[in-house]
N, C-alpha and C positions, 0 to 999 in steps of 0.2 A: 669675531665669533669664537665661543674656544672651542677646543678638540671634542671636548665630550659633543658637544652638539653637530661637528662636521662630520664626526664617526658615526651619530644618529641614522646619518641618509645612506651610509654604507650597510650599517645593521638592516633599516627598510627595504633595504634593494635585496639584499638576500632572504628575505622577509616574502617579499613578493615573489621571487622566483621560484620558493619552497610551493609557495600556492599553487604557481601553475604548473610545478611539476605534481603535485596534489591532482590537479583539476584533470591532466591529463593522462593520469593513471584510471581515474578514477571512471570515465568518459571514454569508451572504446572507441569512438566514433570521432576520429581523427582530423577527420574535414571540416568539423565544425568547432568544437574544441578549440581549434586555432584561432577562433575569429574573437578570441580572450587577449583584447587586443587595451593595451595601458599608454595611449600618448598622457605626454601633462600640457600639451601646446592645446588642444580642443578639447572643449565640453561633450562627453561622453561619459556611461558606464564606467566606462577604466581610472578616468578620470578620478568620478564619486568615491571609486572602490580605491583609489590611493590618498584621497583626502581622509577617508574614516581610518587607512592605515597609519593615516600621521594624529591621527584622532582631531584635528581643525574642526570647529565648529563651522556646522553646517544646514541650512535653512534648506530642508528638506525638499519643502511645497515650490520652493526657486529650481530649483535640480529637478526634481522630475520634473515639472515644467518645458529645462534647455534639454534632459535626455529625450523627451516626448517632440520636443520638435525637430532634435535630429535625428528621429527614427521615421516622421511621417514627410524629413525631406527628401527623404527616400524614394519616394514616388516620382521625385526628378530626375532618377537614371530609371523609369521603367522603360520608357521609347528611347533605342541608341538607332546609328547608323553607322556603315560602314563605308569609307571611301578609300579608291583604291584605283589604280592603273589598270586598263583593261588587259596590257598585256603579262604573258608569262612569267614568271620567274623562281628558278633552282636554288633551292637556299638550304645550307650545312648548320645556320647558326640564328637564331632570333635576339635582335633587343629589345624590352619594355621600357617606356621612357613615356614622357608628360612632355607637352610641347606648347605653346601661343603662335598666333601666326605669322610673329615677328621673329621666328625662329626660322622659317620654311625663306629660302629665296626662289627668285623669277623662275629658274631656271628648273623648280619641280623638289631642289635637296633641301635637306634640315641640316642646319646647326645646332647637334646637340648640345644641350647646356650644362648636363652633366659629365659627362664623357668629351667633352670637348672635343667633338670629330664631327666631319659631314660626313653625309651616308653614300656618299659617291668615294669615299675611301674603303667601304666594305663591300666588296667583291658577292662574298656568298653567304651576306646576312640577312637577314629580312626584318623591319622596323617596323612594329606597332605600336604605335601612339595614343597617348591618351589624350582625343585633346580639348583644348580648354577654353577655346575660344567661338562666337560665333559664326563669322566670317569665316571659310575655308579656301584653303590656296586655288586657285585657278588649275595650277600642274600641278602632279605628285610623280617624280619616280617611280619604274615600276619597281623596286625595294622598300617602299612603303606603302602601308595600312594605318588609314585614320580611325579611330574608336572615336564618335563621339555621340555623348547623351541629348537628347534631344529637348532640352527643359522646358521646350515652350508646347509641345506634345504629351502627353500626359495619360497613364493604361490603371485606370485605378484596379480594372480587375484583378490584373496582373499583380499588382503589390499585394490586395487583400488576399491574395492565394497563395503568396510567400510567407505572409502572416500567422494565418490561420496552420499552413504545413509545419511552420516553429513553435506553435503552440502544443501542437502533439507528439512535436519530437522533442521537447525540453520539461524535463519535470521539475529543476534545479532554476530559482526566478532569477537568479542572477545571470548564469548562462543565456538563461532566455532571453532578455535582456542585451548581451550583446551580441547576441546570433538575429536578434530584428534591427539592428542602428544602421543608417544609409551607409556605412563602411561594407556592413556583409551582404545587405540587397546589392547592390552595387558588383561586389566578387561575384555574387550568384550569376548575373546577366552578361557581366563581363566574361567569366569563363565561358558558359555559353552560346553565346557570341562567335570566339574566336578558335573553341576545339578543332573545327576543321583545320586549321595552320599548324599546329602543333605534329605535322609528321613525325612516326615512329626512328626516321633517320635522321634527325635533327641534331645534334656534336653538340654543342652548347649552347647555353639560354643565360643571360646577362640584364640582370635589374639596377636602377638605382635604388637600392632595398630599405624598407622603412618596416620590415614586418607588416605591412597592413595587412588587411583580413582578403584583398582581391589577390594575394602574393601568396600568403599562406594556403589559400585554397588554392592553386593554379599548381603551386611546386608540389601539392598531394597528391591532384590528378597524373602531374608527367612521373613522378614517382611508380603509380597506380598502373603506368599504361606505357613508359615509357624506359624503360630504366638506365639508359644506356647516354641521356643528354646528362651533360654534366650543367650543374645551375650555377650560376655566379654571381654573389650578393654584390655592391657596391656602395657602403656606407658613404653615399656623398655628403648629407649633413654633419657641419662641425659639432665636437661632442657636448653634450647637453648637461644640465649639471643632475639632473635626475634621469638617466637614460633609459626606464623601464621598457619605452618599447622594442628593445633589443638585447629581453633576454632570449636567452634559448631554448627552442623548442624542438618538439620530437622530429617534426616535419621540418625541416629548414634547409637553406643551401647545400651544396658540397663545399663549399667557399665563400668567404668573405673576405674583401679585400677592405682595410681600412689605413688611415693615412698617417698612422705617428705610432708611435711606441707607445704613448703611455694609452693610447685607445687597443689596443692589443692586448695591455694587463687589463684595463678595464672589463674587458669582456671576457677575459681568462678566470680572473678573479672575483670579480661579482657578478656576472651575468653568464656564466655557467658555459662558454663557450668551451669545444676540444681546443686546444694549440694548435692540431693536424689540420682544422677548419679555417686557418685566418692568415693571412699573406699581409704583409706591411710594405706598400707604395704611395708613391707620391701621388698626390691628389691630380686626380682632372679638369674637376671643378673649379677648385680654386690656385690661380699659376701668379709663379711669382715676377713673369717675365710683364703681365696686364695692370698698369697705370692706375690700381683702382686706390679712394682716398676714401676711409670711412669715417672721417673726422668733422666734428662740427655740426652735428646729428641727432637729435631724441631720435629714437627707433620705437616706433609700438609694436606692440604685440600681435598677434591672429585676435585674441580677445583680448580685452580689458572687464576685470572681473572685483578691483579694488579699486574703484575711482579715489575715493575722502583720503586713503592712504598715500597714492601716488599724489595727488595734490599736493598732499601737507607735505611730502618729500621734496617735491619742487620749492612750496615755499621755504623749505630748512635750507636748500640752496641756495635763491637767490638771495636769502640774509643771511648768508655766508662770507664772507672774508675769503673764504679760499678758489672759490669759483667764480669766474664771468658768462652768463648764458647769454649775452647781447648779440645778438647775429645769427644764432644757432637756429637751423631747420630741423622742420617737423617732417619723419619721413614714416609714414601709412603702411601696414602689411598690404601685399595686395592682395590679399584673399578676402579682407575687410575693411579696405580705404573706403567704402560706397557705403558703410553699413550706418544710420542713423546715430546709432549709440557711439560710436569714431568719431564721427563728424562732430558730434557736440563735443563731445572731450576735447577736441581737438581746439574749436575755439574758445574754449572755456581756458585752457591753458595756455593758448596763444594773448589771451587779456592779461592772465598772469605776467608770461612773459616779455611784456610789453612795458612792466614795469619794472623790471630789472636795468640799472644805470649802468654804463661800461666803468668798470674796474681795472683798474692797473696791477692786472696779476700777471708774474712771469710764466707760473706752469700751467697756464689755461692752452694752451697750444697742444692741435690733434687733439682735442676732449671730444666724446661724444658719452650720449645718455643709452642706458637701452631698459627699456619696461618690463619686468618681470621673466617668464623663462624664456630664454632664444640660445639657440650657438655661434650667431651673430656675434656674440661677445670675444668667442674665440679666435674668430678670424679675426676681427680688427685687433683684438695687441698680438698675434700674428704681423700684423701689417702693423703696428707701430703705433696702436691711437692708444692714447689715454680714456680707461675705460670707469665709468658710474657706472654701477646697475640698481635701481630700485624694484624693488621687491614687492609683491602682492603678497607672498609667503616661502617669507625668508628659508623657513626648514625645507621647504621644497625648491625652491627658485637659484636660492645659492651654491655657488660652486666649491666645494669640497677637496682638499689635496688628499683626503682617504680617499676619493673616486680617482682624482686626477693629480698624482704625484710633482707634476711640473707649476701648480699654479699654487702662487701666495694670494693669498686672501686676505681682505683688510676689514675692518668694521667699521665709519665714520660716524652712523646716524643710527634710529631704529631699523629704518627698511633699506637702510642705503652703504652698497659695499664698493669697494674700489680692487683692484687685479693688476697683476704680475706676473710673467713668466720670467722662470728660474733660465732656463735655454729654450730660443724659438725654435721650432721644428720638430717640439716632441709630441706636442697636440695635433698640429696639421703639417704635414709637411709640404709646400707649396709643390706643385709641380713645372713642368718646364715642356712646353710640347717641342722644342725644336729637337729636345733628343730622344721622344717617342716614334715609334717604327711601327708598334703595336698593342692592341687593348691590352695591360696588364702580362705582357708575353704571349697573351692567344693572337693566332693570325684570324682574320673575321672579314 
């Protein structure tokens, strides 16, 4: 791809950030405002609103359609509950974290997945969970709080009155728009919810931080009421090659800690970060002492949004000369392994692959695939795999050395790039718990 087109996604990104520094001038009302929230991983609002900024042709009547029914899935966090140890406990420091119950052991703790600590190592912090699972643990420590939604319970009233309250508070239809998406019902309830725990003498508050709109709204309130807790972002996701939802807002951490240097210019330089906001440490998440093999793999996406394309990608492949897919597993997001439209793809491509011959190629060794946008990409040549990425949209999906200084980038096919890093350790820097003592230097 040449330069002009890699500097493209650099000019977009500051493109967008002008906006929302726009939107939130513009918008006194700070709590809401925030929830002007841009992933390129899920169909949403933010989403549409960066496809018209790359000006991609776009079937309108399709989009509002996936924004209309991630607004009215919203009605599946109106019933939450709370679980929690009956007895006492004195806490200095809270952590928000997402958990499955294959995280929690016998014995009542959690292994966190991000922060890679159990919560019998923090003393004086208190652990509220989001959690994601049916089944809940039998024990919980008294250091943890379970958050979870009740999806099979259901308050229509309750949604409609969320509705209707955004309706008269948003005169702007775009705003309005993503101040109704199951991201900002969802903040609403959740903050809600958990107020009472947020004590006035609380030292610090520790996220694995995504800017979502239940985060943005939560750091306005302690801001609002609290001033005194110090917040602390944690970029655990490896860098993305369009990072929009991490630019910087008015409302935001005192701190971010993220895991490489060239994620530090990233966020200095196009995503409007201070220097005095951002700390560079070794990853928690991903350590380089754990045995993990990401080789030998198609990876899908949360969504698949350009089937004909990625097909014909695969077929460029396997009547390739330079690649062997024989053997290679299909491996599922699991946010959308279950979903209909996965599951066909999934065998539809598996017929494909089924007719790929073995080849006698010497550099198929550690290959893996990955579909469209992930940062999946970056950890594995991190760890040494040989990376394909096809593309649903290339100008968006591609990774950029204008964003990210360390990666070479190649162009094989229409939709299909291959990657290199110049030195490992500049995008993620592994971490190593045996010579951690403490979360990022806080004692917790």
């Amino acid at each position: 791809m040449s330069k002009d087109l890699l500097r493209f996604k650099a000019i977009k990104l500051k493109e967008l950030a002008k906006k929302i520094n726009f939107i939130e001038k513009k918008n006194s009302n700070l709590e809401n405002a925030q929830n002007v929230y841009f992933p390129t991983f899920s169909d949403s609002i933010g989403l549409f609103q960066i496809f018209r900024l790359f000006k991609f042709k776009i079937n309108y009547f399709n989009f509002y359609i996936k924004i209309m029914k991630n607004t009215f899935s919203g009605i599946f966090f109106s019933c939450s509950r709370i679980y929690k140890n009956k007895k006492k406990f004195n806490y200095d420091n809270i952590i928000f974290t997402w958990a499955n119950f294959k995280n929690f052991n016998q014995n009542g703790s959690l292994d966190d997945r991000y922060f890679n600590i159990n919560s019998r190592r923090t003393q004086s912090t208190l652990w509220i969970v989001i959690y994601l699972d049916a089944k809940v643990p039998k024990t919980l420590d008294k250091n943890i709080l379970l958050y979870k939604s009740e999806k099979k319970k259901i308050q229509i009233l309750k949604f409609i009155n969320f509705i209707i309250k955004k309706v008269w508070s948003f005169k702007n239809f775009g705003l309005f728009f993503h101040n109704i998406s199951n991201f900002s019902f969802f903040g609403n309830n959740f903050l809600n919810d958990i107020k009472g725990y947020l004590k006035p003498e609380i030292k610090k508050i520790f996220f694995p931080f995504e800017y979502q709109p239940f985060q943005n709204r939560l750091i306005y309130y302690l801001k609002m009421t609290n001033n005194n807790a110090k917040v602390i972002g944690y970029i655990h996701a490896p860098p993305l090659s369009f990072p929009s939802n991490y630019i910087h807002r008015r409302v935001s951490p005192d701190e971010i800690i993220v895991n490489g240097e060239d994620q530090a210019i990233c966020f200095k330089k196009f995503l409007n970060w201070p220097n005095k906001k951002i700390r560079v440490k070794p990853s928690t998440r991903f350590l380089k002492n754990k045995k993990i093999s990401m080789s030998n793999n198609i990876y899908f996406p949360m969504t698949i949004r350009n089937e004909k394309d990625i097909y014909d990608s695969f077929t460029y492949i396997i009547n390739s000369s330079n690649y062997c897919l024989n053997g290679i597993k299909i491996k599922k997001h699991p946010i959308s392994a279950k979903e209909k439209k996965i599951i066909k793809f999934e065998k539809k491509l598996k017929k494909l692959l089924s007719s790929e011959k073995k080849k006698k190629i010497k550099n198929n060794k550690n290959l893996s695939i990955f579909i469209g946008s992930t940062g999946a990409i970056i950890e594995a040549l991190e760890r040494g795999t040989k990376v394909l990425q096809i593309c649903e949209f290339p100008l968006l999906d591609v990774y950029s050395n204008e964003l990210w200084k360390n990666i070479i980038v190649n162009r094989i096919a229409k939709n299909i790039f291959t990657y290199k890093l110049k030195k490992k350790g500049r995008l993620i820097r592994l971490g190593d718990l045996q010579k951690r003592k403490t979360l990022y230097g806080y004692k917790i």
